[in-house]
C-alpha positions as CSV (number, residue, x, y, z in Angstrom):
1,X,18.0,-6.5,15.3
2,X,19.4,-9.7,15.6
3,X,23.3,-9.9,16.6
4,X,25.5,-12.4,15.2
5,X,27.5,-14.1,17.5
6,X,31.5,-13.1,16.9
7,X,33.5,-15.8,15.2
8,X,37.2,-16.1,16.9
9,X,39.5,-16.3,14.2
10,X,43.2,-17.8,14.6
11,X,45.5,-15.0,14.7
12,X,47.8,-15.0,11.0
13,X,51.6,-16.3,11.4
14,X,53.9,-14.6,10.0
15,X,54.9,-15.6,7.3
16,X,58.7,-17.4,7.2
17,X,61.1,-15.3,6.7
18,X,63.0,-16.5,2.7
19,X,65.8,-18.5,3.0
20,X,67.2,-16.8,-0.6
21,X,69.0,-20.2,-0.9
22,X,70.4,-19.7,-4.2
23,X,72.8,-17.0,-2.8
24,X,75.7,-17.3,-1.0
25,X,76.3,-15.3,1.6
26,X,79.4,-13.3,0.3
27,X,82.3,-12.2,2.9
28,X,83.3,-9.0,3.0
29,X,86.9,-8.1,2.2
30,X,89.5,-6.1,5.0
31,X,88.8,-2.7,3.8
32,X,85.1,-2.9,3.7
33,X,84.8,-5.2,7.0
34,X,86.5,-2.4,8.8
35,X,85.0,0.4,7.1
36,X,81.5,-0.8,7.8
37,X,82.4,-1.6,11.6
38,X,83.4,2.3,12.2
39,X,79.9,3.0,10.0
40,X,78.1,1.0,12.9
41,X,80.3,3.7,15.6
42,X,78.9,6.9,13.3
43,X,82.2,6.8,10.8
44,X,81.7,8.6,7.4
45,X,84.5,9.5,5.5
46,X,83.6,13.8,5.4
47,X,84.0,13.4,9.3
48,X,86.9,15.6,10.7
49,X,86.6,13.1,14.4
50,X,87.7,9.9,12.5
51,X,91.5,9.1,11.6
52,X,90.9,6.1,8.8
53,X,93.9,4.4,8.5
54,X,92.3,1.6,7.2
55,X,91.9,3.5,3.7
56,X,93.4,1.9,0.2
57,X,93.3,4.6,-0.9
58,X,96.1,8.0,-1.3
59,X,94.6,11.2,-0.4
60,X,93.6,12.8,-3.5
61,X,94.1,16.4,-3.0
62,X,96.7,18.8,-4.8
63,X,100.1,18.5,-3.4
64,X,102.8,20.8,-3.6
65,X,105.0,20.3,-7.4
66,X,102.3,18.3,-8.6
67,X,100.6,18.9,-12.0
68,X,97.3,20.4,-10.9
69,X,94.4,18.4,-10.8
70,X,92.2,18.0,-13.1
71,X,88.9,19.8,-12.2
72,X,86.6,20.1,-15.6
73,X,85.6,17.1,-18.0
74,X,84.2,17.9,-21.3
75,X,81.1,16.0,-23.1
76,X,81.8,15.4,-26.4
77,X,79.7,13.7,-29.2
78,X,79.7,10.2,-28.7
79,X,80.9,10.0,-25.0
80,X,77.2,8.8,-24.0
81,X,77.7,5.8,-25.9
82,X,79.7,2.4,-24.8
83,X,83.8,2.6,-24.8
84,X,85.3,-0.2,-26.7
85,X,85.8,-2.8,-24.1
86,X,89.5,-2.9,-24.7
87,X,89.4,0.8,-23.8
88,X,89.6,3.7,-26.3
89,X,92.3,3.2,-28.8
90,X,94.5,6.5,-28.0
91,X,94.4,5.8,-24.1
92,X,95.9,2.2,-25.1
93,X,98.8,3.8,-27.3
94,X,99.2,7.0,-24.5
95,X,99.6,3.4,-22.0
96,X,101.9,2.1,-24.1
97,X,103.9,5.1,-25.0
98,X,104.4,5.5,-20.8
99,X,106.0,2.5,-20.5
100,X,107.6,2.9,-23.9
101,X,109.4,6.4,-23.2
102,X,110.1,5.4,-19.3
103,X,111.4,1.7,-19.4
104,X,111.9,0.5,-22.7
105,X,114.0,3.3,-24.5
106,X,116.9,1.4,-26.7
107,X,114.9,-1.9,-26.7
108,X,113.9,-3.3,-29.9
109,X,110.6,-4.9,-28.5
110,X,108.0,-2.4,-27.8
111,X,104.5,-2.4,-26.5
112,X,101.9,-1.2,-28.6
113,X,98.1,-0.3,-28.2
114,X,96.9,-4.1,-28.9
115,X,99.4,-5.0,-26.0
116,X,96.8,-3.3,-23.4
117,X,93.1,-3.9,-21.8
118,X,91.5,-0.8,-19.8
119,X,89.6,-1.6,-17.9
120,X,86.8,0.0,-14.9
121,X,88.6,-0.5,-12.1
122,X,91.3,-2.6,-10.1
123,X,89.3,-5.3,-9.2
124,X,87.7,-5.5,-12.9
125,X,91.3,-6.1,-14.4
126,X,92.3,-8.2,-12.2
127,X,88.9,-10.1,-12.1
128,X,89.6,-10.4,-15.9
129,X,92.3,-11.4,-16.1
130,X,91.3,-14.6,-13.7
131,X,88.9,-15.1,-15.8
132,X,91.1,-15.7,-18.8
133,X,93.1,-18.2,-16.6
134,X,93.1,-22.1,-17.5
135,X,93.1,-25.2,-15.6
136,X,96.5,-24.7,-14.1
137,X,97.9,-24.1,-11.0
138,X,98.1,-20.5,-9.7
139,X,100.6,-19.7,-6.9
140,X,99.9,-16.9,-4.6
141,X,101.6,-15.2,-1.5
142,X,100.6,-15.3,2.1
143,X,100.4,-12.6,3.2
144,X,98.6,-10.5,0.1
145,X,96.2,-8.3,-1.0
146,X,92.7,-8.5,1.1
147,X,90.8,-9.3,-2.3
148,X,92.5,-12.2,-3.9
149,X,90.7,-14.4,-1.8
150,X,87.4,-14.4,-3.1
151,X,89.1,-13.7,-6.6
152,X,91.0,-16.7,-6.2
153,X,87.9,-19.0,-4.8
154,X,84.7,-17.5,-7.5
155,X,86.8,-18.8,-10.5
156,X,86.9,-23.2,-10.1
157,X,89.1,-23.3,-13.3
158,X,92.1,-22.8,-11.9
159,X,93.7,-24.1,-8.8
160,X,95.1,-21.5,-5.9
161,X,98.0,-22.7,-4.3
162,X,99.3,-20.5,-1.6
163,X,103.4,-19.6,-0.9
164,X,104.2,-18.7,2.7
165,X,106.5,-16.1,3.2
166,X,108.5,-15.2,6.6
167,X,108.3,-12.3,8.2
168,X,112.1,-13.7,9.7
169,X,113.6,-12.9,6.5
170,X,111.9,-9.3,5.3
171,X,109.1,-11.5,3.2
172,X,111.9,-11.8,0.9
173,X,111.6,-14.6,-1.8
174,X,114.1,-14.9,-4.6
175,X,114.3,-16.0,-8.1
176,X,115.5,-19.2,-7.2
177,X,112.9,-20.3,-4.9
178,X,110.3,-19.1,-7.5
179,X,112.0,-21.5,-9.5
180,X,111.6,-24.6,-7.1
181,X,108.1,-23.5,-6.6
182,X,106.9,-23.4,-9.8
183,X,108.9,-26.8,-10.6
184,X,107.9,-28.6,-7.5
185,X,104.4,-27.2,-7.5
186,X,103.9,-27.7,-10.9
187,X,103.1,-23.2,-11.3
188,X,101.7,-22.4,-14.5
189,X,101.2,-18.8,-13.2
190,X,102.1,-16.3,-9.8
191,X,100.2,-13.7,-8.8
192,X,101.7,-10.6,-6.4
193,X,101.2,-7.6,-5.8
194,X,104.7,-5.4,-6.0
195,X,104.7,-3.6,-4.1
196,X,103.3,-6.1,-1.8
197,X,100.0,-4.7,0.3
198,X,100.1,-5.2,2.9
199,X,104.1,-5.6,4.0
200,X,105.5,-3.4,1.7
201,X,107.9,-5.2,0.5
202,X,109.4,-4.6,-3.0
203,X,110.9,-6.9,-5.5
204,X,112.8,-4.6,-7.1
205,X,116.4,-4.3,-9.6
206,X,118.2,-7.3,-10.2
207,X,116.2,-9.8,-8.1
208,X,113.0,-8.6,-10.2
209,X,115.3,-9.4,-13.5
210,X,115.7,-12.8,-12.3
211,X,112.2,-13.2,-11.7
212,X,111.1,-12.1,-15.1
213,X,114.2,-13.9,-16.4
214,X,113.0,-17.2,-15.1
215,X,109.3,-17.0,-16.0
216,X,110.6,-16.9,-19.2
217,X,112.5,-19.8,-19.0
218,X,110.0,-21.6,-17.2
219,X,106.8,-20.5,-19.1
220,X,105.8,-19.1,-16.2
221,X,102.8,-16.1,-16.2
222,X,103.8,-13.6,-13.8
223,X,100.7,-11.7,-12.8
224,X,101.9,-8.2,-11.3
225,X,99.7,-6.3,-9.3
226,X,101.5,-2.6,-9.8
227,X,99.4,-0.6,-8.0
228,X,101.8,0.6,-5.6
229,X,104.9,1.3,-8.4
230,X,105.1,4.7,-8.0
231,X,105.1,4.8,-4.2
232,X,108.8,3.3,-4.0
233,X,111.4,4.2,-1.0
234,X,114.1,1.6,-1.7
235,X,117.0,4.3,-2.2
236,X,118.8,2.1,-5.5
237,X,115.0,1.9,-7.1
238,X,114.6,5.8,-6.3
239,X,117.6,6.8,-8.1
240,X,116.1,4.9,-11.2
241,X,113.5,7.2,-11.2
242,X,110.9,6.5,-8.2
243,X,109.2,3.7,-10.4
244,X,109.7,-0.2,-10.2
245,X,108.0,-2.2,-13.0
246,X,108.9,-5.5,-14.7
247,X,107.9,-3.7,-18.0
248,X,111.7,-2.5,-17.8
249,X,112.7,-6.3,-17.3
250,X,110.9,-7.6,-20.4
251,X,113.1,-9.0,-23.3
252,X,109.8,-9.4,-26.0
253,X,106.8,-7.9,-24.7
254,X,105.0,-10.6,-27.1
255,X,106.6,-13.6,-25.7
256,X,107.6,-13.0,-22.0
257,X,104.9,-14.2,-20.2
258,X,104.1,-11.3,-17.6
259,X,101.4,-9.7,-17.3
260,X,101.1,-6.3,-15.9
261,X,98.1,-4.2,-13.9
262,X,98.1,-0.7,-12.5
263,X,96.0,2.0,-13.3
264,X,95.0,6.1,-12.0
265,X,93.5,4.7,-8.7
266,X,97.0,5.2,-6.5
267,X,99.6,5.9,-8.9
268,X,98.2,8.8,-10.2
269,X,95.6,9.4,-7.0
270,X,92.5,9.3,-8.9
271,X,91.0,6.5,-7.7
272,X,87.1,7.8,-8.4
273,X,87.9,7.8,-12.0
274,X,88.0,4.0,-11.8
275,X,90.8,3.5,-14.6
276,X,92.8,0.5,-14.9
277,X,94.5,-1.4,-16.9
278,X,96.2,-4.8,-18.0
279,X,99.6,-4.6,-20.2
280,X,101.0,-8.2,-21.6
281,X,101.8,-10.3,-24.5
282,X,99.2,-9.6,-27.3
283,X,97.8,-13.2,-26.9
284,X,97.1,-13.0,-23.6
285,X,94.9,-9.4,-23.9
286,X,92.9,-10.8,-26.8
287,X,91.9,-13.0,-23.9
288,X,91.5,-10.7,-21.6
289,X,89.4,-8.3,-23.6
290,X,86.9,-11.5,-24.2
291,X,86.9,-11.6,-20.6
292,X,86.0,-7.9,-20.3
293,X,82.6,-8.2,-22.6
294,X,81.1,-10.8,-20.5
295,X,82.3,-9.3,-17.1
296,X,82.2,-5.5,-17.0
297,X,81.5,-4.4,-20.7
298,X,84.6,-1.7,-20.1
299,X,84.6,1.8,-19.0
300,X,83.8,4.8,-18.9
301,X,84.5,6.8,-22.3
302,X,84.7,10.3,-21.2
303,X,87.6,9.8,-18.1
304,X,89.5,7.6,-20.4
305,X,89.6,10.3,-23.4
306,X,90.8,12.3,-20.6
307,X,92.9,10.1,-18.6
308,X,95.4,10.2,-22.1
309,X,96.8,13.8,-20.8
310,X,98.1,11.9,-17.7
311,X,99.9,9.6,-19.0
312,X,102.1,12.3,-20.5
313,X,105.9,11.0,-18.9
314,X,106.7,14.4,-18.2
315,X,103.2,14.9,-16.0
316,X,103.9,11.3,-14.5
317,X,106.9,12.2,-13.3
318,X,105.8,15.3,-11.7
319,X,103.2,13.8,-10.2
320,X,105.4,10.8,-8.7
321,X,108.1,13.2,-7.3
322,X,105.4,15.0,-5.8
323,X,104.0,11.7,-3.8
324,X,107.9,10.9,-3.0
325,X,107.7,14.3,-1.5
326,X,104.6,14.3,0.7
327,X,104.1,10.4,1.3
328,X,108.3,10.4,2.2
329,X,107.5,12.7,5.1
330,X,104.2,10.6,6.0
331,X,105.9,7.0,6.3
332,X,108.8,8.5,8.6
333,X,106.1,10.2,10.8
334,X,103.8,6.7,10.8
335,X,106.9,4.5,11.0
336,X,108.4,6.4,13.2
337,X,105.4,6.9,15.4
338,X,104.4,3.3,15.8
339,X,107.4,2.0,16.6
340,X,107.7,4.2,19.8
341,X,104.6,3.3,20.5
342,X,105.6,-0.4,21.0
343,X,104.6,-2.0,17.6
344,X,106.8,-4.1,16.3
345,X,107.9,-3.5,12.4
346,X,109.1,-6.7,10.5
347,X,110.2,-4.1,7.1
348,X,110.0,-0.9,7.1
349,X,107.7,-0.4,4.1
350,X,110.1,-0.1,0.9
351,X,106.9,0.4,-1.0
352,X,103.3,1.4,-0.8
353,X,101.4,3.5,1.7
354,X,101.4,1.4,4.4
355,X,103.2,0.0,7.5
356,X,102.7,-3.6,8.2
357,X,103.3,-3.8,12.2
358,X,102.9,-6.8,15.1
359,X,101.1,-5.8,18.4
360,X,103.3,-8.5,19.9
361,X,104.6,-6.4,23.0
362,X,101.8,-4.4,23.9
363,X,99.4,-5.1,26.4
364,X,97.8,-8.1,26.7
365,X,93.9,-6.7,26.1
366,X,95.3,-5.3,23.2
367,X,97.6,-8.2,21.8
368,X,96.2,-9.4,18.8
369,X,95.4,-7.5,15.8
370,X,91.1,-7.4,15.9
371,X,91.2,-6.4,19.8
372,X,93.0,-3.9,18.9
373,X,91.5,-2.8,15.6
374,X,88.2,-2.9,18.0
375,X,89.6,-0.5,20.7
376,X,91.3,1.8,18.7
377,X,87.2,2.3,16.9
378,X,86.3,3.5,20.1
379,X,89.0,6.4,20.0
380,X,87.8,7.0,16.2
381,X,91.1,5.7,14.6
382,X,90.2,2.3,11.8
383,X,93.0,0.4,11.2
384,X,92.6,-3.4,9.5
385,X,93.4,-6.4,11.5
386,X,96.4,-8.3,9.6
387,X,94.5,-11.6,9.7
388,X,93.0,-10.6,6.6
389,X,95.8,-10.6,4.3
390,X,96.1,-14.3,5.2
391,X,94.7,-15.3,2.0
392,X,92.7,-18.9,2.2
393,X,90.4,-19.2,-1.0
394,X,87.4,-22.2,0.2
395,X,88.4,-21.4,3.6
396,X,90.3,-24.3,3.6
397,X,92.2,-23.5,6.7
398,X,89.2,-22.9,8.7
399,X,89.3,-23.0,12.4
400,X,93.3,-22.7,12.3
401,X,94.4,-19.2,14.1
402,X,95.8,-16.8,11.4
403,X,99.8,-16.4,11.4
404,X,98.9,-12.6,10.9
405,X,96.4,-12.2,14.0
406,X,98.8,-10.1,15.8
407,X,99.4,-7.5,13.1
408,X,97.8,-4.8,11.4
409,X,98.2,-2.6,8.5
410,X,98.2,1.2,9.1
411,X,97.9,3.4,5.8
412,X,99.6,6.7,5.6
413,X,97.8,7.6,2.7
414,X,95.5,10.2,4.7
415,X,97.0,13.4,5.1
416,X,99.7,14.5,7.8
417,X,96.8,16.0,10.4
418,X,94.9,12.6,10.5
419,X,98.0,10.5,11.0
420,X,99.3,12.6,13.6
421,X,95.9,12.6,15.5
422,X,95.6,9.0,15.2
423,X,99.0,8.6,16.7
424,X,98.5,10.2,19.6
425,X,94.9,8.7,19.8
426,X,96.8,5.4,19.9
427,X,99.3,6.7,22.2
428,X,96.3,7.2,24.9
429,X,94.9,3.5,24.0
430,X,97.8,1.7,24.9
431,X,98.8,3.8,27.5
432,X,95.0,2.8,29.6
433,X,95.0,-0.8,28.4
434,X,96.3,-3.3,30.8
């Protein structure tokens, strides 16, 4: 038997790895940056070791004099089909009748079902409504919500232009300097969050009448972020009820241009349910409902049918004095807390659920926000590093260090055990750092 002689072969390369050049690689915002760090460390959010004070979101739990939660949903006929992309027609009048009954009793200009959009989701109504944005220029704040910035850079229409604010003066900025802003900048629309995440501050009573007042006479769109309306500690705004919106500021809720977004997720802490929603001029929802069919398609038709019984003023109102209640205690213990830790508070939050604090006088290892957002992950405590509220759509002030790198934002919308763990957690950081 004759043996062929064995051929050597070349050994196969491996094949390249693919470049997937037609993608972009896609930055994560604050709140997921963080979150997935403390994934990396063995974080998951049914773990009784973490303390996530990084979280957007409220604790979601009953609390004491709040309408119980809501634990059933029913299936009905039909509810396996599409919602309307402008949402189902009786949440849209329920929408309208809470900020009706609540902000707009004696006024002859009303809202009505066509002035609203539902939408799946914060980031789908305010994507949406970017999308039904023109070529103008868009002013925004620095420093502001962790998500604008990619919001403000995927859509080329329009044009960001940011507006510092100074932590000197309480990140206050009045009517008047909107004004030269949108005069000098040539502003076609502003977009805010109020209350502002991450500082907390409020533009609240008359100064927010003077905002909506000159938007008006300006032709000015005032996008508000509302979010955080409920979650108010301003003492005049509390006595009015717990709730700031420019809803209650609105002369004709057809022609003032202002354009309103909130929805379950905080205000009425069910932020699973995923339902939003954009009020405004009847114009501009046509627009944004056009949006909505290319973008998201709407949402989901069962939670909205029963999202209508929570919009009920009298529930609302329950449920809001019940957050005053409960999240009252929680900022004084966070606020508190902090600050005798050595943090350094520019406002005390008059709004949301978070404190907005400078590790300017701790230790040097630990003297900028991300060392120590990465120390306090070894002690199990996420917190987000402030630099990412500095909102730069395009990056284009790359390579220039952040205003915000010494601060952080610390959410008290966990529940009282968590914050008080992650306090003293902290406490025992700064107390070995050098």
């Amino acid at each position: 038997m004759t043996t062929l002689p064995r051929i050597k072969t070349a050994e196969a390369e491996p094949a390249p790895a693919p470049s997937f050049a037609a993608f972009r690689e896609v930055p994560r915002t604050g709140v997921i940056y963080v979150t997935t760090e403390a994934q990396r460390r063995g974080y998951s959010s049914s773990s009784p070791e973490w303390c996530n004070l990084g979280q957007g979101m409220p604790e979601s739990e009953a609390l004491p004099g709040a309408p119980p939660r809501i634990a059933e949903l029913p299936i009905r006929d039909g509810d396996h089909e599409y919602a309307p992309v402008a949402g189902l027609g009786e949440l849209r009048e329920a929408i309208a009748g809470f900020y009706n009954e609540l902000f707009r009793r004696g006024m002859g200009s009303k809202y009505s079902a066509e002035n609203v959009a539902v939408s799946g989701g914060g980031r789908s109504a305010l994507t949406r409504v970017a999308a039904s944005l023109g070529h103008v220029n868009l002013g925004h704040f620095l420093p502001d919500y962790t998500a604008y910035e990619e919001l403000l850079d995927v859509f080329r229409l329009f044009s960001p232009i940011p507006i510092l604010l100074e932590s000197e003066r309480g990140y206050a900025f009045s009517a008047a300097e909107m004004r030269r802003e949108v005069m000098g900048r040539g502003l076609s629309a502003i977009l805010a969050s109020n209350p502002s995440n991450p500082t907390g501050k409020v533009i609240g009573g008359s100064d927010l009448a003077d905002w909506v007042a000159a938007a008006r006479d300006l032709d000015c769109a005032l996008i508000f972020d509302e979010f955080y309306s409920h979650y108010v500690w301003r003492p005049d705004l509390v006595t009015l009820g717990g709730i700031e919106t420019a809803a209650r500021y609105v002369e004709d809720v057809d022609r003032d241009p202002v354009v309103i977004l909130d929805g379950l997720t905080k205000n009425w802490r069910y932020p699973g349910w995923r339902v939003t929603w954009a009020l405004g001029p009847k114009r501009v929802i046509e627009g944004v409902v056009s949006a909505g069919s290319f973008l998201d398609g709407g949402g989901s038709r069962p939670l909205q049918r029963k999202a209508v019984e929570l919009l009920a003023p009298t529930a609302a109102m329950a449920e809001t004095r019940a957050i005053h209640q409960t999240f009252g205690k929680k900022r004084a213990k966070l606020l508190n807390g902090l600050r005798d830790l050595g943090f350094t508070v520019d406002l005390p939050p008059e709004g949301t659920f978070y404190v907005w604090a400078s590790t300017e006088h701790l230790p040097p290892s630990i003297g900028d926000g991300m060392a120590l957002f990465r120390a306090a992950l070894e002690r199990k405590v996420i917190t987000v590093p402030g630099e990412f509220f500095d909102v730069d759509p395009g990056k284009r002030r790359s390579g220039r260090a952040s205003r915000f790198r010494r601060h952080l934002r610390f959410s008290f919308g966990p529940p009282m055990s968590r914050i008080e763990l992650a306090l003293e957690r902290l406490r025992e950081l700064i107390a070995s750092a050098s």
